[in-house]
C-alpha positions in Angstrom: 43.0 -55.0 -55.5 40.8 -52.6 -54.0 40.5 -49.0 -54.1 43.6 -47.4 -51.5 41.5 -45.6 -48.4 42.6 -42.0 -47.4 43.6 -41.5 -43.8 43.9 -37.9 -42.6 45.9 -38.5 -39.5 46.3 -35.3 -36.7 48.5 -36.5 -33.8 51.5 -34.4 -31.9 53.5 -37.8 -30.5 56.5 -38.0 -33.2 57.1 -41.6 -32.2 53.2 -42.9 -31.9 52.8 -41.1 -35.7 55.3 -42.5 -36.9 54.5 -46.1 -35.7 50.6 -45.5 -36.4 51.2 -44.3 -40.0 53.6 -47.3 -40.9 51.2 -49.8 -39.3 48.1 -48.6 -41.2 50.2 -48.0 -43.9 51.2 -51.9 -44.0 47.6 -52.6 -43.9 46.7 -51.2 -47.3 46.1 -47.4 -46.4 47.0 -44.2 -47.4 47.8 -41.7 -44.4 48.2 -37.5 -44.3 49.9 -36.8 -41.0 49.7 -33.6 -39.4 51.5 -33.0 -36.1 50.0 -29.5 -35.1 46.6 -28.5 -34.2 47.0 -25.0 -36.2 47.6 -26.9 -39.5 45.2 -29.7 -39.6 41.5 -27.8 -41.1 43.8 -26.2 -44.0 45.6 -29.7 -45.2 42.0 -31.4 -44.5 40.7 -29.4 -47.1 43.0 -29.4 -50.1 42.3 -33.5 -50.5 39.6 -36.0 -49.8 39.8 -38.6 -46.9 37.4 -41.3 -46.5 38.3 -41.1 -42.4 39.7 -38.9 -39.9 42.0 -40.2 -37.1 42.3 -37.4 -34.4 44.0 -37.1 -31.0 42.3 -34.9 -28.9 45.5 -32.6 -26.9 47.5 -31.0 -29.5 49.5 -27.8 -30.1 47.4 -24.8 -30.6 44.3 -26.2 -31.7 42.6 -29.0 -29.9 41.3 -32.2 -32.1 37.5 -31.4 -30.9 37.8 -27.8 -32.3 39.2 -30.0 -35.4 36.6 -32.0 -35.4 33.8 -29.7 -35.2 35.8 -27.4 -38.3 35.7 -30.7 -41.0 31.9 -31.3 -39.9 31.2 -27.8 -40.9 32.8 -28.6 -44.0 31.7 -32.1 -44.9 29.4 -33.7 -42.5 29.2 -37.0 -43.8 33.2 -37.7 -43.5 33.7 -40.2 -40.5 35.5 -39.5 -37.4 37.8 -41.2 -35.2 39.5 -39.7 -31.6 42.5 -41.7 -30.5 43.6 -40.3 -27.1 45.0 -40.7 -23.8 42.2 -38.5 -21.8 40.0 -41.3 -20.5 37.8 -39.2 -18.7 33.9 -39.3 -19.3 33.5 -35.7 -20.1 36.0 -36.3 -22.7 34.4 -38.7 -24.4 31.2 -37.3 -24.2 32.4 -34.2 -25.8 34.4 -36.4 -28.6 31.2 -37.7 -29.9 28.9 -34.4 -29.4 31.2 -33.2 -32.3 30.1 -36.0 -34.2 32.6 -38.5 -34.1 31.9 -42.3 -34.8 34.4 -43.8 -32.2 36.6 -42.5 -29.3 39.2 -44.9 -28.5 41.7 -44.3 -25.6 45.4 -45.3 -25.9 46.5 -48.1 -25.3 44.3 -50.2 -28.1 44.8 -53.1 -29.9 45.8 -52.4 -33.1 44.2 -55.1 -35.0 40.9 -54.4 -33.4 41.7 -50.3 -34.8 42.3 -51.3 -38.9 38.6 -53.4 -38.2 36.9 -50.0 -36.7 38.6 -48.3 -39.7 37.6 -50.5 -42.3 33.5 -51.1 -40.7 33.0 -47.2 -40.2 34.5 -46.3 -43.9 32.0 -48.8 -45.5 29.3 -47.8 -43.2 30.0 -44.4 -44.8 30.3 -45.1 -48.1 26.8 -47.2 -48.4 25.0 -44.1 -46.6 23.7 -42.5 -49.5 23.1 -45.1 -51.6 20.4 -46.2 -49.3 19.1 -43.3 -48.7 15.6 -43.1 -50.0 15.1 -41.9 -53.3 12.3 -39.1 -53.6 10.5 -38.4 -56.8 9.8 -34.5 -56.5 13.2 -32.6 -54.9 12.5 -28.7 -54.2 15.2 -27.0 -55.3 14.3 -23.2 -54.3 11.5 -22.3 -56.5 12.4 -24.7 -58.8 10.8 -28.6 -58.9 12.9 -31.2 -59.8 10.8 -34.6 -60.8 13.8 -37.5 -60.5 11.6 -39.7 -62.1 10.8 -38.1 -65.3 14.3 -36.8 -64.9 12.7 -33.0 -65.5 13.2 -29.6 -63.9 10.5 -27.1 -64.3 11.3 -23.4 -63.3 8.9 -21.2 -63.5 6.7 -22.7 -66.1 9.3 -23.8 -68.5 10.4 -27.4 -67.9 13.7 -29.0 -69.0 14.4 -32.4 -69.9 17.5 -34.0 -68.0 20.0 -37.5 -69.4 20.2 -40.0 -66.8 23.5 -38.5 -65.8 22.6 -35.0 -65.3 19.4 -36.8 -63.4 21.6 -39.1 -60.8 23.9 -36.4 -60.4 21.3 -33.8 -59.4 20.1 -35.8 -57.3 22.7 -36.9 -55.1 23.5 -33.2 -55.1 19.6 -32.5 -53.5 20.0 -35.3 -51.3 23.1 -33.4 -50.2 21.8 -30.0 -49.9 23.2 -27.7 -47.9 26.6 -30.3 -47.8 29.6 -31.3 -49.2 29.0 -34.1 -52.2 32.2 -35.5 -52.2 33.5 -36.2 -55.7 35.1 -39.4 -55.7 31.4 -40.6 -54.0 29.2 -38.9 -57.4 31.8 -40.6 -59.6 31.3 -43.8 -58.3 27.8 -43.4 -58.0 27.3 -41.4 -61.6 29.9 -43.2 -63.4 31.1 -46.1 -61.8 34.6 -45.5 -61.6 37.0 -42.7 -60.7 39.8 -41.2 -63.1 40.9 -38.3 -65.1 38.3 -38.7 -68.1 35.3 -39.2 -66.1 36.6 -36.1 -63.4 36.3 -34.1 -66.8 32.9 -35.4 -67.6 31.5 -34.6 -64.5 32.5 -31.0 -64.6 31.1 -30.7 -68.1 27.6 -32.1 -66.3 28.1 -29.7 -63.3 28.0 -26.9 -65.9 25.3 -27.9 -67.2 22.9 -28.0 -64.4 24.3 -24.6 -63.1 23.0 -23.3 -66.5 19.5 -25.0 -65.4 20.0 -23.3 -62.3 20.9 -19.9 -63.1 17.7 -18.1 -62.9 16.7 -19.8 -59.3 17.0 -17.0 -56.4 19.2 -17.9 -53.9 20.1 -21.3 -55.2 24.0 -22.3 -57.0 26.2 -25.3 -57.3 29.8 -24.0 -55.4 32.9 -25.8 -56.1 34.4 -27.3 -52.6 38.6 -27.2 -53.6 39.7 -30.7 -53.0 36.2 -31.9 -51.9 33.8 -32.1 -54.5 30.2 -29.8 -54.7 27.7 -28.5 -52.9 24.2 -27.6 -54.1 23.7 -24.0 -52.1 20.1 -22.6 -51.1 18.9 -20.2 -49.0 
């Protein structure tokens, strides 16, 4: 059995929610729902999702506004709008915030869980194909991936694989949100309790690496993951 996918759900409509949830629910996923506008950035962030599924008219805060608040957040997380407004400026706006698909009610249901499931594995596989650099400039600091060294200054540090891999999904991820169930996964293979803890113990480490770079730290994301900072 595969691994349960995360769907953070924001839609007003008691009765479409509640039908929508079950039904992806029945298919093998694991759904948040939010019903108001004003909630949905703060429950986003205390979990990780692998997809979004947003209605665009809600109470107090509209689902682009949403939309464009988890992008700020965590770019790389994929976006759905499911909505009645059919009009082209609509949809033209859902995607200028970054969204993957805009779907207007009604829809076929079946044709939804295969969107869902295509755009979650596209996501996933991004940044394992991403091209893999040799030199990473992290401020004033040069980190050689292959050698699996960081020089600062003119002292240079030798790096384990691990502490390697995992800098360097956290370089290719400057600036963002490295989620941690994706460095896991990448790092370690697998996601639990003991390998969480191992991660954090590496995570120390290369802030210690790190400590004397201006203007350069690894900040914790609550409920996310990490995110290599520079400035």
């Amino acid at each position: 059995m595969g691994e349960v996918k995360k769907v953070f759900m924001v839609e007003d409509d008691r009765n479409f929610g509640t039908v929508m949830k079950a039904y992806l629910e029945i298919n093998g996923f694991l759904v948040t729902w939010v019903k108001d506008g004003m909630m949905a950035y703060k429950r986003f962030s205390e979990s990780q999702f692998d997809i979004c599924v947003l209605d665009v008219m809600l109470p107090n805060v509209d689902g682009f506004t949403i939309a464009r608040q988890i992008k700020e957040s965590n770019s790389d997380i994929p976006i759905i709008f499911l909505t009645a407004k059919v009009m082209k400026e609509d949809v033209l706006e859902g995607f200028s915030t970054g969204a993957d698909d805009y779907i207007t009610k009604p829809f076929d249901s079946e044709i939804l869980i295969c969107k869902i499931n295509a755009i979650i594995n596209r996501h996933k596989n991004t940044l394992s194909k991403e091209e893999i650099k040799e030199i990473y400039d992290i401020g004033n600091a040069k980190f050689n991936h292959t050698l699996r060294t960081i020089t600062i200054n003119t002292e240079t540090h030798k790096l384990s694989p691990k502490e390697a891999e995992l800098l360097m999904l956290l370089c290719q991820t400057e600036n963002k949100v490295l989620a941690r169930d994706t460095a896991l996964k990448q790092v370690w293979g697998e996601t639990g309790y003991f390998t969480t803890r191992s991660m954090d113990v590496y995570i120390t480490k290369l802030r210690k690496y790190l400590r004397d770079v201006p203007g350069v730290e690894i900040i914790n994301i609550h409920g996310s993951g990490y995110q290599l900072r520079t400035n």
